[in-house]
Each structure stands twice: as C-alpha cells, then as structure tokens.
C-alpha positions as CSV (number, residue, x, y, z in Angstrom):
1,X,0.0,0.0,0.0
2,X,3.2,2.4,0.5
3,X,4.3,1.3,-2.3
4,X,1.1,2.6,-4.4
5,X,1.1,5.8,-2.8
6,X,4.7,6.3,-3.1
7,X,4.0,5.9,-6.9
8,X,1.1,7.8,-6.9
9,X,2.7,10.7,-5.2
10,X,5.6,10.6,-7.7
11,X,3.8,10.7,-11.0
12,X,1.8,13.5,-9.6
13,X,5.0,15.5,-8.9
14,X,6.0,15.0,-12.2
15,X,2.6,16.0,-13.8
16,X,2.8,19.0,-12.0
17,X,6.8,20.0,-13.1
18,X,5.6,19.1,-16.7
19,X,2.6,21.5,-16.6
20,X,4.8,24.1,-14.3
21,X,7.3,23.7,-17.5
22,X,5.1,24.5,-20.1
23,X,3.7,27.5,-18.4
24,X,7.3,28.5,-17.7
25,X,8.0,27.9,-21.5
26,X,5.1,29.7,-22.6
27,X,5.8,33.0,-20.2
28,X,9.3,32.8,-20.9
29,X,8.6,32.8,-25.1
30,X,5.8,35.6,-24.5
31,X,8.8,37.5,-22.8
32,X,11.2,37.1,-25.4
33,X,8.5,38.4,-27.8
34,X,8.1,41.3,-25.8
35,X,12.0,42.1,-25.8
36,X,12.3,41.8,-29.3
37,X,9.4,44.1,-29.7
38,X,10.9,46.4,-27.9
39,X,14.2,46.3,-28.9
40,X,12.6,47.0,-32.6
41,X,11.1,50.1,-31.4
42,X,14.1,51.2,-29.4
43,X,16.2,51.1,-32.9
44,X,13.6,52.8,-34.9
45,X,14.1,55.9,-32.4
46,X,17.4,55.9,-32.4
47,X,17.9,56.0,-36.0
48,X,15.5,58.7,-36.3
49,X,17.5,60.8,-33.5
50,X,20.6,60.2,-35.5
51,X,19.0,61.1,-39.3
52,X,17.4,64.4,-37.5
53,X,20.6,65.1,-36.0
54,X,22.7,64.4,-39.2
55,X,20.3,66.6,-41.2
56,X,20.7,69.7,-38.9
57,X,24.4,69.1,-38.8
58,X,24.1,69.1,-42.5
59,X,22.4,72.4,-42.3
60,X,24.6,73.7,-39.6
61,X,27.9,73.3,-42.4
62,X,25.8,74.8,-45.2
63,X,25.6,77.8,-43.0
64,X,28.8,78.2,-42.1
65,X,30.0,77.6,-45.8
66,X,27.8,80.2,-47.4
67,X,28.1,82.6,-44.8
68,X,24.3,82.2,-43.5
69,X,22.1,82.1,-40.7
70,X,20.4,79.1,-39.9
71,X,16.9,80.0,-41.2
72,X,18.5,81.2,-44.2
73,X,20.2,78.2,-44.7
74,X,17.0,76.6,-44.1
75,X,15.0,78.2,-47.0
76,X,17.8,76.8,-49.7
C-alpha cells in the first residue's frame, strides 16, 4: 500500500513540473516576444534621432560655408 502511494505521489509530482514547465516555456517565449518588440522600437528611435541630428548638422555646415544664418540656410 506504501508502495502505491509512493507511486502515486511521484507521477503527480512529475505531472505537476511538466505543466509548471510549459507554463514557464510559454511566459518565458511571451517575454522574449516582448524584448524583441521592444528592442525594434528602441532602434527605430534611435535612427531617427541620428538622421534628425545628421540633417541639422548638414544644415549647420551649409551655413557656415555660405556665410548664412540658420533660417537662411533653411530656405535653400
């Protein structure tokens, strides 16, 4: 009767790390997902800082070269 109950106790143990895995799986893949995501976005920002910040730099040596203001340099 131990015996049974040892058994019994065991396979429900390991029921309950399988299901305890695949939730763990499933959070851990939903995470990952969620990274990623915002990873993406995180990029997309930073390449936008750096082409607005390249194009006034642009702007900024036009300027200097013609011997212009910044709004004037602007208008060309």
């Amino acid at each position: 009767m131990r015996k049974i109950a040892l058994v019994a106790a065991a396979s429900a143990a390991a029921l309950t790390l399988a299901a305890c895995s695949e939730a763990t799986e499933d959070s851990a893949e939903v995470t990952a997902e969620n990274a990623a995501a915002d990873t993406e976005a995180n990029m997309e920002a930073a390449g936008d800082t750096v082409e607005s910040g390249a194009e006034e730099a642009a702007m900024e040596a036009e300027a200097a070269m013609q011997d212009e203001t910044m709004d004037e340099a602007a208008v060309d």
